[in-house]
VEXMIMI-29053 format. One line per 4 residues: for each residue x, z, y of C-alpha. Coordinates in steps of 0.2 Angstrom, whole numbers. Each point is the difference from the previous one (the first is absolute). Layout:
N
X,Z,Y; ...;
This chain:
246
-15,88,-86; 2,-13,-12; 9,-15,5; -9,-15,-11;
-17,-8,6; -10,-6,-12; -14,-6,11; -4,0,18;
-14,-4,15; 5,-11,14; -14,-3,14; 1,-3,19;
-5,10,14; -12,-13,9; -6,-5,10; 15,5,11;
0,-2,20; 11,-12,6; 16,11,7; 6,-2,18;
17,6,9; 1,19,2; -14,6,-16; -1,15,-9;
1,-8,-16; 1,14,-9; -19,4,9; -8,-17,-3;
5,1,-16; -7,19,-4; -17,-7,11; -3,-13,-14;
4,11,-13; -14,11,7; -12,-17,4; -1,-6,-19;
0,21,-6; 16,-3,-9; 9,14,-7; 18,-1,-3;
6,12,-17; 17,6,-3; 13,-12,-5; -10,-16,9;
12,-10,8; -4,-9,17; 8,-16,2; 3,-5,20;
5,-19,3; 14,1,12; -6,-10,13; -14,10,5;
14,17,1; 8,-13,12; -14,-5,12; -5,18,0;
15,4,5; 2,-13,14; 16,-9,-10; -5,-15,10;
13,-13,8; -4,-13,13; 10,-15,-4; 2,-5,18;
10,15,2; 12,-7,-12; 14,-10,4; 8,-7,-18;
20,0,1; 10,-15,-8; -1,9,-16; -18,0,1;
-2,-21,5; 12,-5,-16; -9,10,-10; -16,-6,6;
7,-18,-1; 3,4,-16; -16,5,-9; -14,-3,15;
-2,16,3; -6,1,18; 15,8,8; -8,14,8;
-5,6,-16; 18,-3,-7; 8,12,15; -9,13,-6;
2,-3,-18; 19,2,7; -2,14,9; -10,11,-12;
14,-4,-13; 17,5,-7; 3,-14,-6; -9,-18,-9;
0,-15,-12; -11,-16,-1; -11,-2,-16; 0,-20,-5;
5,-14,12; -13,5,14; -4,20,-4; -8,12,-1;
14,10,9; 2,17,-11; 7,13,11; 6,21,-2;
-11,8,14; 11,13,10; -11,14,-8; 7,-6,-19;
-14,-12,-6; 5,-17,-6; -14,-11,6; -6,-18,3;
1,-2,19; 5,17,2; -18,5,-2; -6,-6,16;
-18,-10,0; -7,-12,12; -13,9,14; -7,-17,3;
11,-17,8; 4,15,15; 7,15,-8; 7,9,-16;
-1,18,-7; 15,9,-7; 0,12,-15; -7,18,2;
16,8,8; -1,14,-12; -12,-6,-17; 6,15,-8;
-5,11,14; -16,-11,3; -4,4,-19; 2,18,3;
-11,2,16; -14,-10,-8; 0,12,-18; 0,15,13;
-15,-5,9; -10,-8,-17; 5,17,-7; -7,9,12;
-16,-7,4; -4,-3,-20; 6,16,-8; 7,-10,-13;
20,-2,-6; 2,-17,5; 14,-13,1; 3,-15,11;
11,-15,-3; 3,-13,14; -1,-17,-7; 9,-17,7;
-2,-17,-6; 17,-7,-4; 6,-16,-9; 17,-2,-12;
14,-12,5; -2,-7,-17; -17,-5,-2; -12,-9,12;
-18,13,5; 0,20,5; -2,15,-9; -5,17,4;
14,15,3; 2,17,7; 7,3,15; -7,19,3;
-5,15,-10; -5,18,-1; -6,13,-12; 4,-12,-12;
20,-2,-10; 3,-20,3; 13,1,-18; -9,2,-16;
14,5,-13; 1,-2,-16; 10,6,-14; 0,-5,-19;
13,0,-13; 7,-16,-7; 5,-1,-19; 18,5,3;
-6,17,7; 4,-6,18; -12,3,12; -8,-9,10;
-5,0,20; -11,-12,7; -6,0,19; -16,-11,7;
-5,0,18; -19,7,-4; -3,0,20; 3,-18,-3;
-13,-2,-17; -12,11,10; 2,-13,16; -1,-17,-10;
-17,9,-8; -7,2,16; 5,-17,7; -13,-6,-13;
-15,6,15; 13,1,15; 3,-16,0; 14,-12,6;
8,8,15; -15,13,-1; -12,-12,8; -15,4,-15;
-1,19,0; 13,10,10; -3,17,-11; -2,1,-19;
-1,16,-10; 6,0,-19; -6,12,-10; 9,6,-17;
15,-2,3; 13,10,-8; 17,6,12; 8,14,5;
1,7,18; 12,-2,13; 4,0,16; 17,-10,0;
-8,-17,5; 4,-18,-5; 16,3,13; 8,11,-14;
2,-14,-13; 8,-12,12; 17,-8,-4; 4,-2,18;
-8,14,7; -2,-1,21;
């Protein structure tokens, strides 16, 4: 397959059921495909907010269970972070740094992502939920079940909204992927006959396209499907261009 996109479709899989603790995601997602007589073709890409793989797979923390360490009330001190939240930002990470005077705390979650607050979002002023535990494995599971219910050679991405240390506001990244190579490489050579390799994260590309309809934190649509897009197919997950793989 050709590896440059020309053009693409984006649209959203709506309207989407609100996902509780313990879903088949994967089946609420294959039952509206089936409500609005979608058809997914070969080389669509489904695009999964992250949040959604983490309700539906009960990644949910009660923040009375949490008792924050002295790490966790300096740091707290530090940027206002409640500092529940900051214990487990701590304890889902390797290690951490402060963005700015008061935040946002960028931290390198224990599975090899350098996220800001180690990924975690707020489930309300009472709890939090954590990162899927595997995304990679996540986006497997959920191809294997579009796949089969569609007939269609599919892939899915898993999609979390992130911000830089360097710049205020969030972006869109991948944190998950399967049937679909996150590097797209290139080669060309320069006038001195050198030549030249260059890598993009096209899980990434594919995930900030989609973050267009998914919205910020995946509270607009929680599944997009891009159509057109050119990429190669792999198994190997985002986990495989890590620097600091877990």
């Amino acid at each position: 397959m050709s590896t440059t996109t020309g053009a693409f479709r984006a649209f959203a899989l709506e309207p989407f059921p609100t996902i509780t603790r313990g879903d088949d995601l994967s089946g609420v997602i294959t039952d509206v495909l089936a409500a609005q007589a979608t058809e997914l073709q070969d080389g669509d890409v489904i695009v999964v907010a992250s949040k959604v793989v983490s309700i539906a797979e009960g990644r949910f923390v009660d923040l009375a269970g949490v008792t924050p360490g002295p790490a966790a009330l300096d740091l707290s001190a530090r940027t206002g972070k409640p500092a529940e939240i900051v214990e487990l930002i701590l304890g889902e990470s390797s290690d951490h740094f402060v963005a700015g005077e008061r935040g946002p705390i960028i931290a390198r979650h224990h599975i090899g992502y350098q996220l800001t607050s180690a990924g975690i979002d707020r489930a309300g002023p009472d709890g939090a939920w954590l990162l899927p535990k595997d995304p990679d494995a996540s986006a497997r599971a959920l191809r294997d079940a579009i796949t089969a219910f569609s007939g269609a050679t599919v892939a899915v991405v898993i999609a979390d909204s992130d911000g830089r240390a360097d710049r205020r506001g969030a972006t869109v990244i991948s944190i998950g992927a399967a049937g679909i190579a996150p590097l797209r490489v290139t080669e060309h050579t320069e006038p001195d006959g050198k030549t030249k390799r260059q890598e993009e994260t096209l899980t990434d590309l594919v995930a900030a396209a989609a973050g267009l309809i998914l919205g910020q934190r995946g509270r607009g649509a929680p599944v997009a499907v891009l159509r057109g897009i050119a990429y190669e197919h792999s198994d190997e997950g985002v986990a495989a261009i890590l620097h600091h793989a877990p």
